[in-house]
Backbone bond lengths (Angstrom), bond angles and torsions (degrees), N, CA, C in turn:
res aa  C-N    CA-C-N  psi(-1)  N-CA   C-N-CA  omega(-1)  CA-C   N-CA-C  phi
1 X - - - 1.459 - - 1.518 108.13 -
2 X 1.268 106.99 132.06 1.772 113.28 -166.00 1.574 96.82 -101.38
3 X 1.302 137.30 134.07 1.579 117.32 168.26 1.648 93.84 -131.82
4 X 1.293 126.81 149.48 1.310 131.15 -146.50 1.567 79.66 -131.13
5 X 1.584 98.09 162.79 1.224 105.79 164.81 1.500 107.89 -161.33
6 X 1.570 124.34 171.48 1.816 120.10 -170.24 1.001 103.19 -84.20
7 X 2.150 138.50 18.99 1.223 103.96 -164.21 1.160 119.14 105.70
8 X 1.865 117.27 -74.97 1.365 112.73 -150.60 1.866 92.04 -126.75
9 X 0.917 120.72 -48.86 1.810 109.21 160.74 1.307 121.49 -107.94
10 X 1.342 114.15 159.91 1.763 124.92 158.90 0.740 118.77 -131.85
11 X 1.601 141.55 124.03 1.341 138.78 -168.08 1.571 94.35 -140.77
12 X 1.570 127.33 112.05 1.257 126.86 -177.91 1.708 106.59 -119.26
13 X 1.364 115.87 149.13 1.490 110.85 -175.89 1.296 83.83 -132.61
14 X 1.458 100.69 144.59 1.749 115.96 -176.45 1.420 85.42 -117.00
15 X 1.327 104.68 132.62 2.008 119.79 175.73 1.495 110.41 -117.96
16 X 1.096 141.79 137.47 0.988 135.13 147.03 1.749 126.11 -96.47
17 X 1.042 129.54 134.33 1.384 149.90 -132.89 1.637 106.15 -135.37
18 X 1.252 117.48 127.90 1.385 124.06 173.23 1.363 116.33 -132.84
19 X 0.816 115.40 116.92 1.970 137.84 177.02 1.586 109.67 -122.02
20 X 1.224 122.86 164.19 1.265 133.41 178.18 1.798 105.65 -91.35
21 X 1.431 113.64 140.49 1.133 116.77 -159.42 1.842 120.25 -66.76
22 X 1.870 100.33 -15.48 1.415 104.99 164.38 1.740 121.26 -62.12
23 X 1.642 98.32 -34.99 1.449 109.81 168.86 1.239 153.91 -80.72
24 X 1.824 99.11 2.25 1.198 124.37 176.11 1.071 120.06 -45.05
25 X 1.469 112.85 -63.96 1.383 116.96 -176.00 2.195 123.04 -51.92
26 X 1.362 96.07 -56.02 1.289 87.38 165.94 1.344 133.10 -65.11
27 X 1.805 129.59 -9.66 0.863 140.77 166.01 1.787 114.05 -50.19
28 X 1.448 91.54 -57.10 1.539 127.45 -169.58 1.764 87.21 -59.65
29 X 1.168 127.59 -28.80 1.375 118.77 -145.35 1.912 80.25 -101.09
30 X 1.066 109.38 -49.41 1.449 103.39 -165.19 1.663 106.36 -68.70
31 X 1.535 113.03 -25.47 1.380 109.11 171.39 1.892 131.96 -56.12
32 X 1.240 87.78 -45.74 1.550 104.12 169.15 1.085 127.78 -64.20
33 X 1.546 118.24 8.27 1.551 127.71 174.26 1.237 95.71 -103.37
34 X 1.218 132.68 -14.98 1.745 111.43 -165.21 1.319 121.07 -91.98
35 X 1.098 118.21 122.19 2.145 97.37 -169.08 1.269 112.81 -74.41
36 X 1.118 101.01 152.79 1.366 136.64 -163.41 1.527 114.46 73.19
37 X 1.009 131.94 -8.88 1.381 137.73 -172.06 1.508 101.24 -77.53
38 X 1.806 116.16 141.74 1.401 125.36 -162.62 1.903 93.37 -139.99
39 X 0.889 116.30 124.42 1.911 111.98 174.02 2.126 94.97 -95.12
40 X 1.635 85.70 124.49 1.440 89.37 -171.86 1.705 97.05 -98.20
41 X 0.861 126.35 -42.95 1.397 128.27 167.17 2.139 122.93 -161.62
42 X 0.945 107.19 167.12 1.316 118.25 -151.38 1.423 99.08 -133.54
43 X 1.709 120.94 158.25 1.639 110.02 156.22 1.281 120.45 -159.86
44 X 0.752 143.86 -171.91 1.817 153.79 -156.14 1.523 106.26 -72.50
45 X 1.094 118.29 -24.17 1.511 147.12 -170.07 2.129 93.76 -88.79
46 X 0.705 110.74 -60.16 1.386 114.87 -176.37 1.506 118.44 118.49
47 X 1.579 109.63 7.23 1.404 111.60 163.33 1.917 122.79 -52.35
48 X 1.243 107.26 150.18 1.818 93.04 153.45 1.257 86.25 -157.41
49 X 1.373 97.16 140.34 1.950 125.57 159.86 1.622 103.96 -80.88
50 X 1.089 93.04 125.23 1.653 108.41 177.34 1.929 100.69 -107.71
51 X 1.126 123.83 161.59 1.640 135.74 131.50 1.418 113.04 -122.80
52 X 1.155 87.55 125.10 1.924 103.90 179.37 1.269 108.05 -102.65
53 X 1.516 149.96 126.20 1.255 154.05 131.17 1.456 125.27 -35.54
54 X 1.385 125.32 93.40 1.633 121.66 177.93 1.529 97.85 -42.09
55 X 1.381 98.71 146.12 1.919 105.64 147.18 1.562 123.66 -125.74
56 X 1.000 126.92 -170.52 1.134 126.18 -174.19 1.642 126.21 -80.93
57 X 1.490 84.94 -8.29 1.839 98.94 154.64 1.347 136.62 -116.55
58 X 1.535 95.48 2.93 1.907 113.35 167.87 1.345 105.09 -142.44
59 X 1.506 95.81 138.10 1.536 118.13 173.72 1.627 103.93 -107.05
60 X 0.958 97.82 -154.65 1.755 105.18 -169.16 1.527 102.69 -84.21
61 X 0.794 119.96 -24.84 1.639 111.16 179.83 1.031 101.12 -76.79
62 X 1.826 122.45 -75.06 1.503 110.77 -168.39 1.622 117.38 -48.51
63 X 1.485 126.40 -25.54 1.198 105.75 167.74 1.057 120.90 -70.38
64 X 1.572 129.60 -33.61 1.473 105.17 -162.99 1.841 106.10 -91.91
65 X 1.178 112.55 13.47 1.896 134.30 169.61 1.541 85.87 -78.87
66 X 1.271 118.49 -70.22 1.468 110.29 -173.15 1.974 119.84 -47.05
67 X 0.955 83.92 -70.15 1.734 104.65 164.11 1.913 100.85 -17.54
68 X 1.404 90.54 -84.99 1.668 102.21 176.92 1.398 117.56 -52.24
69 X 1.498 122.31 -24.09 1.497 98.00 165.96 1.341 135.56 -95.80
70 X 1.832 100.68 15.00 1.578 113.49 179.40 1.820 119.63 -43.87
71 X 1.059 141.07 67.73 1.207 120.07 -177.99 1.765 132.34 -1.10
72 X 1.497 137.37 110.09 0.668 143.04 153.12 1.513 83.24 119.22
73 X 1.350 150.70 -9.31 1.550 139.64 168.20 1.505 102.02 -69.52
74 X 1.539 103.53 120.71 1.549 120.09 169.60 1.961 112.56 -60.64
75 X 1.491 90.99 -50.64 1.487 105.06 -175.84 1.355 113.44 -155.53
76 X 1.414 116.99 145.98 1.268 128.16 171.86 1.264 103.92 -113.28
77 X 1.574 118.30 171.39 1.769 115.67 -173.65 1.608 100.84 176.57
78 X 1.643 124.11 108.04 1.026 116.22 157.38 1.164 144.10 -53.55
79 X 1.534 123.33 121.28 1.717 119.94 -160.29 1.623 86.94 -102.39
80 X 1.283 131.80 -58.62 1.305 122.79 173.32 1.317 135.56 -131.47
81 X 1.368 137.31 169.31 1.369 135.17 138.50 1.191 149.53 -114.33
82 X 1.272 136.55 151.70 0.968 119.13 -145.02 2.290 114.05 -136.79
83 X 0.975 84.49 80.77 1.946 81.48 -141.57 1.757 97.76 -97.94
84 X 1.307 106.03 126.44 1.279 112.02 -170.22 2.100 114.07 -66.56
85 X 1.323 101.98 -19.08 1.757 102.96 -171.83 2.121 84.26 -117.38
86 X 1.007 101.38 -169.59 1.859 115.43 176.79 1.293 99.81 -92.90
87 X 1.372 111.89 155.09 1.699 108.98 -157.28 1.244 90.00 -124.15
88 X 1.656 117.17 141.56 1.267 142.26 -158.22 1.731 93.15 -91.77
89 X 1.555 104.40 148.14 1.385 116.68 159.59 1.150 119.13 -149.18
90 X 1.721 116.33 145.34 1.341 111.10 153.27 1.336 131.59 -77.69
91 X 1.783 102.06 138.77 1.170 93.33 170.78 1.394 123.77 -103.09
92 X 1.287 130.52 -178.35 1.688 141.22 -164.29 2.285 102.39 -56.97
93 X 1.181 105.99 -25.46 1.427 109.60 169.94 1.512 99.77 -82.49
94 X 1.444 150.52 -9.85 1.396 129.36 -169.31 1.515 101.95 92.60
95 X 1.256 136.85 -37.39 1.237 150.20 174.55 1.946 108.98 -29.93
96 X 1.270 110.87 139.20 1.336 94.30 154.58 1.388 116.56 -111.68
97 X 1.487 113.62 178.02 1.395 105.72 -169.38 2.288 90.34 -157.51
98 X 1.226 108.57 131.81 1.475 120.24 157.65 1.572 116.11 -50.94
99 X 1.364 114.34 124.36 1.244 106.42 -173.04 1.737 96.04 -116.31
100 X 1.481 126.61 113.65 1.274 101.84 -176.85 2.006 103.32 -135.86
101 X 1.063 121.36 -178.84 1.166 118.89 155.09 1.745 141.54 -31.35
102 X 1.314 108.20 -38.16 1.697 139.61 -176.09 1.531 105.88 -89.11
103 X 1.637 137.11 -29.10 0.857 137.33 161.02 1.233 140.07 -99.89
């Protein structure tokens, strides 16, 4: 599994994905079009582990919106992330705030 990055960040979200096992294959087929997207493993069950690469025009939501509107995906569901700097959030004031390890 190759995962690329610009250099200066990496932010990877691992999804796990459920389809029915007749639909695997085209699942698998529509996955491999999306960039940055890598299928880490798959199974008899009709799961597949994906890692997706953020870009600078998708964050973690719009991918896993994308993800979920794959035709024939029952469910999508982030298992992890993986973000090279501390990941920003809003909070309930509009405010942002550093979200890191130390706090």
């Amino acid at each position: 599994m190759m995962i690329a990055g610009n250099g200066e960040n990496m932010n990877i979200i691992g999804v796990v994905l459920q389809t029915n096992l007749v639909n695997l294959e085209n699942v698998q087929k529509h996955l491999e079009g999306i960039p940055g997207c890598s299928i880490f493993k798959k199974d008899k069950l009709g799961r597949i582990i994906v890692t997706v690469e953020e870009s600078a025009s998708k964050g973690e939501a719009e991918i896993l919106i994308e993800l979920r509107s794959i035709p024939l995906v029952k469910n999508a569901e982030v298992s992890f992330i993986s973000a090279s700097e501390p990941l920003q959030t809003i909070t309930k004031d509009k405010s942002s705030r550093i979200v890191s390890a130390d706090s």
